[in-house]
C-alpha positions as CSV (number, residue, x, y, z in Angstrom):
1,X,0.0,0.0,0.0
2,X,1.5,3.1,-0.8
3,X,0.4,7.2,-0.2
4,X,-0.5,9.5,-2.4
5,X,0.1,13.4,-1.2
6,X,-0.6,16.8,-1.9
7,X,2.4,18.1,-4.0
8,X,3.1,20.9,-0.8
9,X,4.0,18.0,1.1
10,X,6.9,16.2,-0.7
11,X,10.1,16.6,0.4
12,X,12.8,18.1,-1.9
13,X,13.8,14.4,-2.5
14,X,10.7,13.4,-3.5
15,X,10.0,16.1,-6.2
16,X,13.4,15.5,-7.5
17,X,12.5,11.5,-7.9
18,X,8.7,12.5,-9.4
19,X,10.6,14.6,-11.7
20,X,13.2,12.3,-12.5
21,X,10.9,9.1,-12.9
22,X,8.6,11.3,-15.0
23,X,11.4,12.0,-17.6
24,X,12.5,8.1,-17.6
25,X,9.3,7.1,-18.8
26,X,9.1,9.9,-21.6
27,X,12.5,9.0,-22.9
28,X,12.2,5.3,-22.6
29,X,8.5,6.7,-25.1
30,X,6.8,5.1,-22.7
31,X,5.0,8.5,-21.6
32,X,3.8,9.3,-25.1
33,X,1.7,5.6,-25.4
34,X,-0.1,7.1,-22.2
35,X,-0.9,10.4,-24.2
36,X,-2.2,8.6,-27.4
37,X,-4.0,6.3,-25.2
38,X,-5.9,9.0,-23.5
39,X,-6.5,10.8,-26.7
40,X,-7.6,7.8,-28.3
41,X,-10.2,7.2,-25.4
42,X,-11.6,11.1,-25.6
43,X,-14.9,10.7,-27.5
44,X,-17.7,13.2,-27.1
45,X,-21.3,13.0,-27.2
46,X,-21.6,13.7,-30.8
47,X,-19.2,10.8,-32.2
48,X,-20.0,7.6,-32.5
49,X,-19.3,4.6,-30.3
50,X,-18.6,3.6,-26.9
51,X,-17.7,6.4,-24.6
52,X,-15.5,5.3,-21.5
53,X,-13.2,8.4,-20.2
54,X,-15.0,11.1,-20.6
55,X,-18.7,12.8,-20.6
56,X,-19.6,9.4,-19.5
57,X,-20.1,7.8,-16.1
58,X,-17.0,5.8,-16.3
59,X,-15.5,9.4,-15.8
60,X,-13.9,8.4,-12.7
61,X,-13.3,4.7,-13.0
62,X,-11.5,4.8,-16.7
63,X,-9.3,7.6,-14.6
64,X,-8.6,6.0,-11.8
65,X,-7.7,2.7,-13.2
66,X,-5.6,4.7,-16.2
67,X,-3.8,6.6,-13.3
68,X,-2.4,3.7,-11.8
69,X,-1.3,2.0,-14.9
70,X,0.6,5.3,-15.4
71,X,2.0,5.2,-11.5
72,X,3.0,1.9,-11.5
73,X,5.1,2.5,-15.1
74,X,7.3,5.1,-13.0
75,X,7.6,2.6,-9.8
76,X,9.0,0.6,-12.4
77,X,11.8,3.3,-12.6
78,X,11.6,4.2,-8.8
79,X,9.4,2.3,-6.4
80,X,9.6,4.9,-4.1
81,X,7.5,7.5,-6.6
82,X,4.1,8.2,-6.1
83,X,1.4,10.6,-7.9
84,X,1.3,13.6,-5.9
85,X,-2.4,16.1,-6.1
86,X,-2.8,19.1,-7.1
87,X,-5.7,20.9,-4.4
88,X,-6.4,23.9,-7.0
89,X,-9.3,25.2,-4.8
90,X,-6.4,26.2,-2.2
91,X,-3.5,26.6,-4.3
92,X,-4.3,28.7,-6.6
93,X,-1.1,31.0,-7.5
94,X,1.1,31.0,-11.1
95,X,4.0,31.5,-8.3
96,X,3.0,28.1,-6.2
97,X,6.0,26.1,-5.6
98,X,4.0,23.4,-7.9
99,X,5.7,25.8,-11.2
100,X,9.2,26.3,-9.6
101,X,12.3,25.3,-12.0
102,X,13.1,22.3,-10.0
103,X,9.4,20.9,-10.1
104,X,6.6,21.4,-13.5
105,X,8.0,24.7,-14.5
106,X,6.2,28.2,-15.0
107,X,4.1,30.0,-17.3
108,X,4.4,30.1,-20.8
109,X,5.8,33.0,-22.3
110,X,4.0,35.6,-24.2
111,X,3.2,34.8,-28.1
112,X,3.6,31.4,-28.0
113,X,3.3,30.1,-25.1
114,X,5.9,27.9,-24.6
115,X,7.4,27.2,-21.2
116,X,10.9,28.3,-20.4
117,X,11.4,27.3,-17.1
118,X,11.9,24.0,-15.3
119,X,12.9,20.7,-16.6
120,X,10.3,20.1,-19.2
121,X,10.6,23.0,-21.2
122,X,11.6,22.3,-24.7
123,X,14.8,24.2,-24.5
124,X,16.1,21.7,-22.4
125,X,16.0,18.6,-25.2
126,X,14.1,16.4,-22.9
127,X,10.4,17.1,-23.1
128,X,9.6,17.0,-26.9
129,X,5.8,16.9,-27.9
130,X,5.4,14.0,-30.4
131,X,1.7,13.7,-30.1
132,X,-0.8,16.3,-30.2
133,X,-3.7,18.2,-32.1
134,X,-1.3,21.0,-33.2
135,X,2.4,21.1,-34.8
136,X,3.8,22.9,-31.9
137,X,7.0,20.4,-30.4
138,X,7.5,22.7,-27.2
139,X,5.2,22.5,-24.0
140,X,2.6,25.4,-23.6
141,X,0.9,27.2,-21.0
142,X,-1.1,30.1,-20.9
143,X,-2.1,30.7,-17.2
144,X,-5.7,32.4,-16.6
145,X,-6.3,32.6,-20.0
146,X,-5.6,36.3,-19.9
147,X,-6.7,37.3,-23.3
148,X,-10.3,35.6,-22.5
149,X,-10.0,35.3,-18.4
150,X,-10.9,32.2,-17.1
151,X,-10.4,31.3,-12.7
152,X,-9.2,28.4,-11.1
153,X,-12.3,26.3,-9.4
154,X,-13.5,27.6,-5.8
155,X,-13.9,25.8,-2.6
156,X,-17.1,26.4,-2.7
157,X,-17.5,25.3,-6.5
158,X,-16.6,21.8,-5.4
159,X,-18.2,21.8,-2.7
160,X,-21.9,22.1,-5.2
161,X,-20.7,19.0,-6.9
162,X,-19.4,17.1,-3.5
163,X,-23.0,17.4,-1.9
164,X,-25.1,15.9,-5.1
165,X,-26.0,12.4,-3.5
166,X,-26.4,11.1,-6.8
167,X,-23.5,10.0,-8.9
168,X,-24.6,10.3,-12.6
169,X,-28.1,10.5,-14.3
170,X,-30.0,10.5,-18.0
171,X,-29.2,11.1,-20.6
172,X,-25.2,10.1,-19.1
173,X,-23.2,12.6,-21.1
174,X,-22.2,16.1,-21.0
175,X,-26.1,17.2,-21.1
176,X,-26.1,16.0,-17.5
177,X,-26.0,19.3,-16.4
178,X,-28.6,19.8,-13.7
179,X,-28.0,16.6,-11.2
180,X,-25.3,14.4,-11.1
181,X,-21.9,14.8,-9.4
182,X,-20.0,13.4,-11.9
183,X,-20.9,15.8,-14.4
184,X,-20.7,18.9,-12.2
185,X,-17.1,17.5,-11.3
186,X,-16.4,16.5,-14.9
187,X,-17.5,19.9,-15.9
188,X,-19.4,20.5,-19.2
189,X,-22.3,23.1,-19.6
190,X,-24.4,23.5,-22.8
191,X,-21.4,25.9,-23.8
192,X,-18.6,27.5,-22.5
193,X,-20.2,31.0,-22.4
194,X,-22.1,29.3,-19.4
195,X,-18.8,28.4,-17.5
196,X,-17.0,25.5,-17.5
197,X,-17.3,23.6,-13.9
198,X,-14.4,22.0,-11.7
199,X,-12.0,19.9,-13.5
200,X,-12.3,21.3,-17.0
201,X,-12.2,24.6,-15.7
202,X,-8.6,23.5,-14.6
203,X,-7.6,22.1,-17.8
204,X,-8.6,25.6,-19.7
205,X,-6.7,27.6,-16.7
206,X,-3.2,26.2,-17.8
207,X,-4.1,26.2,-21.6
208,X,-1.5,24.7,-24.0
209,X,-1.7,21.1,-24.2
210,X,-4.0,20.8,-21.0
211,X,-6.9,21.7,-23.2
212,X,-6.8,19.3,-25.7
213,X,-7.5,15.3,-25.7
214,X,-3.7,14.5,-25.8
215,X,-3.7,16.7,-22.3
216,X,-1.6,14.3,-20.7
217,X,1.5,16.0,-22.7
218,X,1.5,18.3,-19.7
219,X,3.0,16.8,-16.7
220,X,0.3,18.6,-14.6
221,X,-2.4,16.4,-16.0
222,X,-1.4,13.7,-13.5
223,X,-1.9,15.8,-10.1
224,X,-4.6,17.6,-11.7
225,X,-6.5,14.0,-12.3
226,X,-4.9,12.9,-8.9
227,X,-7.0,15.1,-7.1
228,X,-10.0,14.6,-9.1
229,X,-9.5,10.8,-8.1
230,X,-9.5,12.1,-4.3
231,X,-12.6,13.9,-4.9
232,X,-14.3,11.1,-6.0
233,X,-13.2,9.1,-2.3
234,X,-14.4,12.1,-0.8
235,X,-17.7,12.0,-2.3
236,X,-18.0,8.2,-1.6
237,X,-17.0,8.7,2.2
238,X,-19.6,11.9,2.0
239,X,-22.8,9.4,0.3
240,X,-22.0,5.8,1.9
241,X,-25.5,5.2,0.5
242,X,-25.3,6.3,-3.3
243,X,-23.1,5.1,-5.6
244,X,-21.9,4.1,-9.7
245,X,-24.8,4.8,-11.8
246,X,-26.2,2.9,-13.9
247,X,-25.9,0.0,-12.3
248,X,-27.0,-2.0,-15.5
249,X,-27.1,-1.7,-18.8
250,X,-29.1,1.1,-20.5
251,X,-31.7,-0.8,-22.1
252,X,-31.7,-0.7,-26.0
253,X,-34.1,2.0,-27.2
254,X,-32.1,4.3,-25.0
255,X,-30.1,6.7,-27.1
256,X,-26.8,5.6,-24.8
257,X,-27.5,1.9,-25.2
258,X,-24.2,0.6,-25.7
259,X,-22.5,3.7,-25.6
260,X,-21.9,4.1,-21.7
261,X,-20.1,1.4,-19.3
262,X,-22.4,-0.1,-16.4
263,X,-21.4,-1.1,-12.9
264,X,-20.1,-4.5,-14.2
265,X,-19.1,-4.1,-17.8
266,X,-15.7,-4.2,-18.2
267,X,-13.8,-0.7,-18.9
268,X,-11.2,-0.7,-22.2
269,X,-8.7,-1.6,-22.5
270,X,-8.4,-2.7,-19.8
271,X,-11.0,-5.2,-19.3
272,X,-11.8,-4.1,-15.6
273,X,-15.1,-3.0,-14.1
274,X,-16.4,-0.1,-12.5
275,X,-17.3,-2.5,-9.8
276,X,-13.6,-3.6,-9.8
277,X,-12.3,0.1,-8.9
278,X,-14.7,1.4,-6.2
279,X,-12.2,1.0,-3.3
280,X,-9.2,2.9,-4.0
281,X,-7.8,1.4,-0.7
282,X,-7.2,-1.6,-2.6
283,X,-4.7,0.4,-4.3
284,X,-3.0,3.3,-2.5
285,X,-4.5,5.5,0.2
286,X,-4.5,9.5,0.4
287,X,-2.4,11.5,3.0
């Protein structure tokens, strides 16, 4: 069993093995099958097929299991790494020690974005972007959104989503928007005029790559996604009597038939459950 922990609480050894584990595992290209893999899995509402990561109610579950398979690639490297979280209803400043040089880097610089600082910014050879929705091979960041402002997530944001007893409802997309704690974690609205919620409000905060399906290509992903994981245990602990809706399969006729993962239908490509993922205990705990 190991301990996951907020970011503020790792020792300066402990960043510098995060760091160094996470740039292992890019150059061994092992990073960038993690990146198509989540791009590959982020299908919206309007495609076709089976969605399992995202505007779905395997939101959580397809996380939580793809997080580990990522964590356990970099004990592979060093067994003493774990994913550290990212709290962004508390810490909430471009100068948090979370974008010093010797841990994710800063801001990108004006123009183009690209980050300078710290050890995965292009300039230093070992952070190229090979896959992506743009051409761009350097890491970007554009904090706040500044030409079209956008904040990070509130305590008191979460705390809406955190007190829905129910985990997901009809119609089980990104329409969800009116009940449901997944989707008012998750974060879509009927447009992004209306505000983005929670953890996509995150992703458009640090812009660049975070804003795109290949958002894993920013090493912030993982403590950004880290903490959404921990706010899923926190809602469980909060509602011992809800939980993973639906619990069967939507019955055909229903628009989603086939398209969303029930309790006990496995997850690609992984071939685990929902059911199989509720406990995180099994796993790791959070300090």
């Amino acid at each position: 069993m190991h301990t996951r922990k907020n970011h503020q609480d790792l020792t300066r050894e402990e960043r510098a093995r995060f760091v160094a584990a996470l740039l292992e595992v890019k150059g061994r290209g092992v990073y960038d099958e993690f990146v198509r893999l989540h791009g590959r899995y982020f299908v919206a509402d309007g495609e076709g097929g089976r969605r399992e990561a995202h505007m779905c109610p395997s939101f959580f579950p397809w996380h939580r299991q793809y997080l580990l398979e990522f964590e356990r690639e970099l004990q592979k490297v060093d067994p003493s790494v774990t994913l550290p979280y990212w709290d962004w209803t508390q810490d909430r400043s471009a100068t948090s020690s979370l974008w010093a040089d010797d841990f994710l880097g800063g801001n990108g610089r004006p123009g183009d974005h690209q980050v300078m600082t710290g050890p995965f910014a292009h300039q230093g050879g070992n952070w190229p972007i090979t896959v992506g929705v743009t051409e761009e091979k350097y890491l970007m960041r554009d904090f706040g959104r500044p030409a079209d402002p956008v904040a990070l997530p509130t305590p008191e944001e979460l705390a809406w989503a955190l007190d829905d007893p129910v985990y997901d409802t009809a119609p089980w997309d990104s329409t969800a928007t009116t009940a449901g704690f997944r989707n008012k974690v998750e974060g879509w609205t009927v447009g992004e005029k209306e505000g983005w919620h929670n953890h996509n409000r995150v992703h458009l905060w640090v812009g660049g790559q975070m804003t795109g399906g290949t958002s894993p290509n920013d090493p912030v992903f993982w403590l950004h996604h880290t903490f959404i994981d921990l706010i899923w245990a926190r809602w469980q602990r909060r509602h011992r009597g809800a939980g993973y809706e639906p619990r069967r399969p939507v019955p055909a006729g229903d628009p989603q038939h086939g398209r969303v993962v029930a309790l006990d239908e496995p997850l690609s490509p992984w071939n685990v459950r929902p059911a199989d993922l509720l406990d995180h205990t099994r796993f790791y705990q959070y300090a």
